[in-house]
N, C-alpha and C positions, 0 to 999 in steps of 0.2 A: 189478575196480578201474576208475572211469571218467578222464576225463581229468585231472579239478581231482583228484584223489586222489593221480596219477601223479605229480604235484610234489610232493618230498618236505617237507612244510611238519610243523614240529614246535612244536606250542602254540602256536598262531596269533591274537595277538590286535589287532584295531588299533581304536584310540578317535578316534571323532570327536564332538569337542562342544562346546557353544556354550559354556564356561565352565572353569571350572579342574577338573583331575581329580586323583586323588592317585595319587601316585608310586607301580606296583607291581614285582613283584619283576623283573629283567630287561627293564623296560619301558623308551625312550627316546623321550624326549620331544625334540619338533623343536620346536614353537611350543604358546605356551601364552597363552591369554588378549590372542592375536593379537602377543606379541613373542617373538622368537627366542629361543630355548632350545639351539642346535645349530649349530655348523661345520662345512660343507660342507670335508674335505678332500682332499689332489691328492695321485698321488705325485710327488716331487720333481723327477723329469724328465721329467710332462707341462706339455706346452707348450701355448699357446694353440690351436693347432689338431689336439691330438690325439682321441681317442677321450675319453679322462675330461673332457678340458674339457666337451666341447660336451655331454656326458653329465649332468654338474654343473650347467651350463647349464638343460639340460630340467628337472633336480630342484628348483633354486631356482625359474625361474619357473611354474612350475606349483604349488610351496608357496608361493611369493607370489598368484597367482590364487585357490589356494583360502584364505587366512586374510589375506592383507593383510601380512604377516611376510615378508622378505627377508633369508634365510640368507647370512652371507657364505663367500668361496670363499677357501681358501687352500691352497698348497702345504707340504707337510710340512716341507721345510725352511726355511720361514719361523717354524715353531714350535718350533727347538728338537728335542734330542731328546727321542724317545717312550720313557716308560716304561710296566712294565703292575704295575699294585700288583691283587692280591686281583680279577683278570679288570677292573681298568678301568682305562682309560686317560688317562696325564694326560701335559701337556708340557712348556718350562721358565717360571718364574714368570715372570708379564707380558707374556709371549709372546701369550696366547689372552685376547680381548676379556670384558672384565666381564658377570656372568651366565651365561656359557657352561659347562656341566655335563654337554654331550653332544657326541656328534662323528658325522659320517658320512662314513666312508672309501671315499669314491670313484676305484674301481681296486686297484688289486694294491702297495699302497705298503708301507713299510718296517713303521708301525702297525697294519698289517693282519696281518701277517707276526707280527707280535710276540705278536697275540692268537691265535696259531694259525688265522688266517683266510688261504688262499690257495686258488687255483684248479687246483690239484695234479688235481684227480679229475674237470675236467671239461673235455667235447670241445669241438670247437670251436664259436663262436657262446653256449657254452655261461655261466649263469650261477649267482650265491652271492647271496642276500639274508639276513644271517644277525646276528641282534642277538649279544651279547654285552658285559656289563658297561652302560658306559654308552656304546657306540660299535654303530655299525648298519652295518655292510659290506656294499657292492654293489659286485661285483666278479666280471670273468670273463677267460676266458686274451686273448691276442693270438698268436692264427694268421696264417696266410698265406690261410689257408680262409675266415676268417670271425674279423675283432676285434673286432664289436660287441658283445662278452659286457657288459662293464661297461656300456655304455647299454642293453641287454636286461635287467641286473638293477634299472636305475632304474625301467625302464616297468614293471618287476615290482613294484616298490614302489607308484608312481600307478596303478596298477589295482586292489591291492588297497585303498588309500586310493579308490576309486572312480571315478576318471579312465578317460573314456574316450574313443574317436577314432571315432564312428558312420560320417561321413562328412567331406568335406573342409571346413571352414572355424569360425566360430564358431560355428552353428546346431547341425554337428556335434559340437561339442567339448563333450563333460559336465567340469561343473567343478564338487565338491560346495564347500558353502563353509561353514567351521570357524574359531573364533578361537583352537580349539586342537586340534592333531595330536602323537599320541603313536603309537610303535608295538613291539609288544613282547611276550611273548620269541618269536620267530618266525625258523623258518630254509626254506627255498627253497634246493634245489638242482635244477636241470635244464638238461641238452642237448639240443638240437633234434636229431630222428631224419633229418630229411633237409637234408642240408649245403648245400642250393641251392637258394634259396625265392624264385620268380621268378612277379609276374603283371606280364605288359605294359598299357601305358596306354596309348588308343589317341589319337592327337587329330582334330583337327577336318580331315578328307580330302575330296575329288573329291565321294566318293556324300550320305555325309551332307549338307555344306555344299548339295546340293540340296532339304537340307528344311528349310531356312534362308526364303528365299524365302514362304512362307505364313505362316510369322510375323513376316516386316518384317521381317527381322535381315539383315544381311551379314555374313560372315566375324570382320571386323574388331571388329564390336559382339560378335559371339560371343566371341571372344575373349578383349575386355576385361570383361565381364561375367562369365565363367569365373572369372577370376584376381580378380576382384571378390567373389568368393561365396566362395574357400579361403584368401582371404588371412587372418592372423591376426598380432597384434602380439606375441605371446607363442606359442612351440612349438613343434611337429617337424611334418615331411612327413607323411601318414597314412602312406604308404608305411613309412617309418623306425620309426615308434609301433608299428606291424603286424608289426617284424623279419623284414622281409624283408631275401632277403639272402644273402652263404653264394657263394663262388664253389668250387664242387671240380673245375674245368679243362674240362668239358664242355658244349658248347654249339655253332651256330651254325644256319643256316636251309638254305632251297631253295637247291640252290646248283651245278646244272646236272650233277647226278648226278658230283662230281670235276673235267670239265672247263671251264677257265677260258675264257674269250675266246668258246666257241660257236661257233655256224653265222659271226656275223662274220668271226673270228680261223683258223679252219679248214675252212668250210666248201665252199672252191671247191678247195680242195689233199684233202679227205678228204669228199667225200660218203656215201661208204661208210661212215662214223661217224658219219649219222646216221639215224633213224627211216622205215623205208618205210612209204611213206603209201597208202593206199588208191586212190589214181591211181596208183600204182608209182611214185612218184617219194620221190626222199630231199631233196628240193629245200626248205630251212624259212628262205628270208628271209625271209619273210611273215613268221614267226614271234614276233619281235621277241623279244623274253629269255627265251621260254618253250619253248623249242624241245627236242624229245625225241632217245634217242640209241638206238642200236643197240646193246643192251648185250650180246649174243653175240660181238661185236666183237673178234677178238684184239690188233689192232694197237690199238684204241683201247683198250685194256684194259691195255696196255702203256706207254702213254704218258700215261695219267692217272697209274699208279704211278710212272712215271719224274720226273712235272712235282712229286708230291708231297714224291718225296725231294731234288729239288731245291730244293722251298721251306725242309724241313727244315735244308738246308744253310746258307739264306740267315738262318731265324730258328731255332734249335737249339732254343730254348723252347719253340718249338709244342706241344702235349700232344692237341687234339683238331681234325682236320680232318673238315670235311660231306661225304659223299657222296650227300647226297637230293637228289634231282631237282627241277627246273621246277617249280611249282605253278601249273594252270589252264593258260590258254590256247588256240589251235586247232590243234593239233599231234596226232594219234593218236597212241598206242601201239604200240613198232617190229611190223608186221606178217609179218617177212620171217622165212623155212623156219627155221630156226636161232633164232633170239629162240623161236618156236613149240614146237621142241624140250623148251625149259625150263620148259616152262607143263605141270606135271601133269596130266592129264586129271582125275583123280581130285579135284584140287584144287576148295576150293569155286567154285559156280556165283556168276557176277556178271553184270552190266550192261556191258558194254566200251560208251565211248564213239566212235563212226569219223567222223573229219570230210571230208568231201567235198572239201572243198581246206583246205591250210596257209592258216591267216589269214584266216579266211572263217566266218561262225559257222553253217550249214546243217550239221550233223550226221544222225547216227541209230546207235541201239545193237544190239547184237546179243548175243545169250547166251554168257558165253565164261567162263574159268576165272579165279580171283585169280592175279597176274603175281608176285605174293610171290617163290617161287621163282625166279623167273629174276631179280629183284631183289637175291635172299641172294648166288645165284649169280654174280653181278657184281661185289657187295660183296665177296663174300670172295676173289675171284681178287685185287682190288687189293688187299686186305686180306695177303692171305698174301708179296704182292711184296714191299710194303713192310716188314711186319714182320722179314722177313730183317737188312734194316740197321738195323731201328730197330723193337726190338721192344714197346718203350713206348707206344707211338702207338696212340691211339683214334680209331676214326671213327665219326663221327656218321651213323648208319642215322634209316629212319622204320616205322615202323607207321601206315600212310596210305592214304588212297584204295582204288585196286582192288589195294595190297597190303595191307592193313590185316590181313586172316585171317593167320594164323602159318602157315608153311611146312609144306609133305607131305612133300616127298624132300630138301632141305638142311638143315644145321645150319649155326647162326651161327659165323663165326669170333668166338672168345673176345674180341678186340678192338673188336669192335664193340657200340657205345652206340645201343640202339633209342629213341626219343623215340615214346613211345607214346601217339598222337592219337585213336584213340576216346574217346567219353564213357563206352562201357560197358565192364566190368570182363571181358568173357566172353573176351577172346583175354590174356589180361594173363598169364595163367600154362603157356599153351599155348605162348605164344613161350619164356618161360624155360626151358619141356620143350626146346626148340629150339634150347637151348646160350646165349640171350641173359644174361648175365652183370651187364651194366648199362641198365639200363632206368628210363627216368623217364616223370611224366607228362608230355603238352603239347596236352593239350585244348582244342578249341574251345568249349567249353560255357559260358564266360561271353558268350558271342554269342546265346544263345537270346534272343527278342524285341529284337533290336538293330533291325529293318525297321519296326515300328511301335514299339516304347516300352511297352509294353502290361504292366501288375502281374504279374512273376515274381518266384516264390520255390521255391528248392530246397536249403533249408538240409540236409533230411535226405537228400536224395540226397548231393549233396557229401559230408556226415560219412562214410556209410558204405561210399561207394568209395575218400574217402583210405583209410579204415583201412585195408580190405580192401589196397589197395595198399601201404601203409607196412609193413603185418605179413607183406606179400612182396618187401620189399626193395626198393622203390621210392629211388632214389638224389638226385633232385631233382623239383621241379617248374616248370614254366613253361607259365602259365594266356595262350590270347585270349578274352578281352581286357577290361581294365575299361574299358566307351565311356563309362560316365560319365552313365546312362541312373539316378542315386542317390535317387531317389524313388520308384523301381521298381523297380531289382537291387539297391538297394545292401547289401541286407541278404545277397546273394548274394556281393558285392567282400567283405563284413565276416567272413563266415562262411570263405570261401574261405582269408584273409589269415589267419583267428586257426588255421583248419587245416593250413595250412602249415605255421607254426610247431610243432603240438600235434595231430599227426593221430589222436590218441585221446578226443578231445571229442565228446562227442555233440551230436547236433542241441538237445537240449533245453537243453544248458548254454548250448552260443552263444546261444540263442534269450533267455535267461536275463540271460547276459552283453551281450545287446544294449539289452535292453527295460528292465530292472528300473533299474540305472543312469540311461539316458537317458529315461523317459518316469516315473519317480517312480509316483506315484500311480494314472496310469493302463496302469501296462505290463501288468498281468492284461488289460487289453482287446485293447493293439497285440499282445501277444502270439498271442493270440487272432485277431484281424485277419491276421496271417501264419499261422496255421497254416489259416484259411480259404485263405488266396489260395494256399498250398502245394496243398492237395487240390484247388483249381480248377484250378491250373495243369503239375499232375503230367502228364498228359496230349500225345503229342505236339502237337495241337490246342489249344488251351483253350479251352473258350467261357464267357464272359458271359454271364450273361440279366439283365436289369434286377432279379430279385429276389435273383441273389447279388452286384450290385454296391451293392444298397441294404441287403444284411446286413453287408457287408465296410464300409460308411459309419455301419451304426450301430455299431459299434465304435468307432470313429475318433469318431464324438458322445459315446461313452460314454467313452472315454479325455479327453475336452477337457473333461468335465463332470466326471470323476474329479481331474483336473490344479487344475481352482478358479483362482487366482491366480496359478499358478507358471506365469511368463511364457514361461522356456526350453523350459518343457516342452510350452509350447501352440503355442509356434514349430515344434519337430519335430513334433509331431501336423500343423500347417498344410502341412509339408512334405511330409510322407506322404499328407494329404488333394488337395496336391496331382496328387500320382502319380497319385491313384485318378481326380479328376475326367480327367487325360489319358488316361488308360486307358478312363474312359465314352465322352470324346470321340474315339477311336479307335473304339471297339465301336459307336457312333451313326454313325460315317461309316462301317463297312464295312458294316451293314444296310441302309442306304442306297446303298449302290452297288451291291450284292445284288438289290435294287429295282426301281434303274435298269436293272441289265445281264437283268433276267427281265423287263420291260417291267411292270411292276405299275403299274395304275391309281393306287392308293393311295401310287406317290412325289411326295414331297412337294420337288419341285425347287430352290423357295425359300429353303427351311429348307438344304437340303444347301447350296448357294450360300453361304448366311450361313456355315454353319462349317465351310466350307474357306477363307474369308479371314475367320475370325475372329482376331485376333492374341490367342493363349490366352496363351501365358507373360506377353509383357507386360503386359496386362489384370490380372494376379494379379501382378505387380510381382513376381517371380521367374525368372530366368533358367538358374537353377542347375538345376531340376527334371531337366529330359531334354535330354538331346544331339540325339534324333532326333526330326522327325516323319515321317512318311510320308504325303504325300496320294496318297489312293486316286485309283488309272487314273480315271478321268469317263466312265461307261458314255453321259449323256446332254448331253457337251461337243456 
């Protein structure tokens, strides 16, 4: 069974059409012949800023974008009581506006309840799209975990009406357009398999803002041109449309392996808790917030679990404290007898990085074992402390760096939550052999071409390491990072977001659900056009050659030729031809400096000159396309 199967949808029928249609059996009509047929209703004790409002909200203006029809919104106890004659629903006379013969119950209200429509059987996040009579119910539970059920069954509704969210702003937003919507007899029940559906958004930082500068931009114009390109007058965040979302208590980052304050706050009172450096010293102000620890350490092993239970004391609620380390910096890995102890022999072979001084970036590796183990073995010492008084308590572990390999000689304490940071799927069930209990994703993999900008697509990788991981118990996810590069991953952000919620989709449906929607007529092409750039780009490397950027371009001709007159759709084709031209003009400047750095008779100095201070975005009156450029190092500055 594939994913759109896995929603249990029962006689599914929805009409879109330019003129009147006749009333079938179980069918409800919203608008008809572009005037309202249907009442948006509440239940009686939401308030303007609950979940049904703002939920109602998306439903109405999105059926006013598509037909021109504004459904009005009301609470059920402005109507009277609800009766139910023969499965339909009516309210008290004069109550409900002239012409009104249908109703759509938005939330969990008394009317819903009455036609035996409630959210009794589903988890959290979870939702009901479910006609009956002459009333259409979207409605899902309110958890502590996740309340967006009831606006997750509205977007269930505008998607199957065709609404879709590509990417951020109007260009992205498909809006089909009807003078009449009906929908009908059709039921939808489903809950989201992982309760905690997280991709971060990265914004505008340090490294990038330096490839600002080659296109005349500052910060400032990035910015307002940003919030220039997602703005919309009507509808919801992508983020929100995508249901993300889902809190189940577990989370947080780097966070100095437990101890708070560091080398500042302890590091002149307890040297010995921290990392010997390959100079013999344990000396890390250089450091600066990165600084590594002694994890063999008893006394400092002692007093991370003391400081924890004392925070416990301060906030009782606490549910999941980090125990993962630093990330980066110039700090080695503790080198001293003891730390070494804990490191298997047998353990896989890796790269160890040794940096010649704290804060200094002169390095050099040596062949050494994954530190996994002495890693577990840390966690779990504070791990077993704590739990004595407070046996609830999760801490947040990593599957990272040179511990990434799953353990040889520890098992995980049962309390502990691994945040599992490979892209590849091969240690995922080796750690669970390993006693890991709760395990989520938190890949860096939406960073692949974040350095140049350059045409990625991996819709089908994505699909089949979610499953793979969701059908082993994958408990949440949190993806880095969407940069915002949407002319060239965003088909990556889109597939990501719709598998989070649904990690039983195949590549083909998103591909499906992206294209056919948003490019009309010519999505047999785009589609086509990504599953090219997918096989170019499968590859740790990818390379271009001028004949598959000029096959990947006649797609993109033959989609804008297939589209004719339909404007929105020749806009998203311009968008995506944007991508491709900065992805040429990336592959034209790294040959070129290729050139230059081999001394080639045949560079052409002039031409590179020209378009490294070509201002490409603005010249194309698009700012939105990509976040990054990268100008290549100048072999012949």
């Amino acid at each position: 069974m594939n994913g759109g199967q896995r929603l249990l949808r029962a006689g599914v029928l929805v009409l879109l059409a330019s003129g009147m249609v006749r009333a079938g059996e179980g069918e409800v009509r919203l608008v008809v012949a572009g005037r309202p047929q249907a009442l948006i209703i509440l239940p009686a004790d939401a308030d303007s800023r609950s979940i049904e409002a703002g939920a109602a909200k998306i439903l109405s203006d999105h059926l006013f974008l598509m037909s021109g029809a504004r459904l009005d919104v009301r609470r059920e106890s402005e109507l009277g009581e609800a009766v139910v004659e023969n499965e339909r629903l009516r309210f008290e006379f004069g109550k409900v506006p002239d012409g009104i013969g249908y109703f759509v119950l938005v939330g969990e209200s008394q009317a819903a309840r009455r036609l035996g429509l409630n959210s009794a059987d589903l988890g959290p996040g979870g939702l009901l799209v479910q006609t009956r009579g002459n009333a259409l119910a979207l409605l899902g539970p309110k958890t502590l975990s996740d309340s967006g059920g009831t606006r997750h069954a509205v977007i269930e509704l505008l998607e199957s009406l065709g609404v879709r969210y590509l990417w951020p702003g109007e260009t992205g937003r498909v809006i089909p357009r009807s003078a009449t919507i009906a929908v009908g007899p059709w039921k939808v029940q489903f809950s989201p398999p992982i309760g905690q559906r997280h991709i971060r958004s990265m914004g505008m930082r340090e490294r990038p803002e330096s490839g600002l500068a080659p296109l005349q931009l500052t910060r400032d114009e990035w910015d307002q041109a940003a919030q220039q390109a997602a703005a919309m007058e009507f509808g919801a965040a992508w983020t929100t449309w995508h249901r993300l979302g889902g809190n189940i208590g577990i989370g947080g980052g780097h966070a100095g392996a437990g101890l708070a304050g560091g080398w500042t706050e302890h590091g002149r009172q307890h040297p010995e808790w921290f990392a010997l450096q390959a100079d013999g010293t344990r000396d890390q102000s250089a450091a600066g917030d990165r600084w590594r620890l002694c994890k063999s350490n008893p006394e400092l092993i002692e007093f991370v679990a003391a400081s924890i239970v004392e925070r416990l004391a301060r906030d009782p609620a606490l549910r999941c404290v980090s125990l993962c380390p630093n990330d980066g910096g110039y700090a080695s890995m503790c080198q001293c007898e003891n730390c070494q102890k804990l490191d298997p022999t047998n353990a896989p072979k890796i790269q160890l990085t040794i940096f010649e001084q704290v804060g200094k970036p002169q390095r050099h590796q040596i062949e050494y074992v994954a530190l996994t183990d002495r890693m577990v073995w840390y966690w779990n010492q504070i791990a077993q402390r704590v739990t004595q008084q407070h046996p609830k308590l999760l801490f947040l572990v990593e599957a990272y760096s040179v511990w990434s390999t799953p353990p040889v000689r520890q098992r995980l304490h049962p309390n502990l939550v691994v945040r599992y940071v490979p892209s590849e799927i091969d240690g995922w069930e080796a750690w669970q052999q390993a006693g890991a209990r709760h395990i989520y994703w938190r890949p860096n993999i939406l960073l692949a071409g974040r350095r140049d900008g350059k045409l990625h697509v991996m819709a089908q990788r994505l699909a089949d390491t979610m499953r793979f991981m969701a059908d082993r118990g994958m408990a949440a996810t949190d993806f880095d990072s969407i940069i915002h590069n949407w002319a060239v991953h965003g088909l990556n952000y889109y597939a990501t977001a719709r598998l989070t919620w649904n990690p039983q989709l195949t590549a083909d449906e998103i591909l499906d659900s992206y294209c056919q929607p948003g490019f009309g007529a010519g999505a047999a092409f785009i589609k086509q056009y990504f599953l090219a750039a997918q096989q170019l780009t499968a590859s740790p490397e990818p390379s271009f050659t001028p004949d598959s950027l000029r096959q990947l371009r006649s797609q993109l001709d033959a989609a804008e030729h297939a589209a004719g007159g339909d404007e929105p759709v020749r806009a998203r084709i311009a968008f995506l031809r944007m991508g491709l031209n900065f992805t040429e003009l990336q592959v034209t400047l790294d040959a070129l400096n290729d050139q230059a750095a081999a001394k080639d008779p045949a560079f052409d100095r002039g031409r590179a000159e020209q378009l490294l201070e070509l201002n490409y975005l603005r010249r194309t009156g698009d700012t939105a396309c990509c976040r990054r450029y990268r100008r290549p190092r100048t072999w012949w500055a």
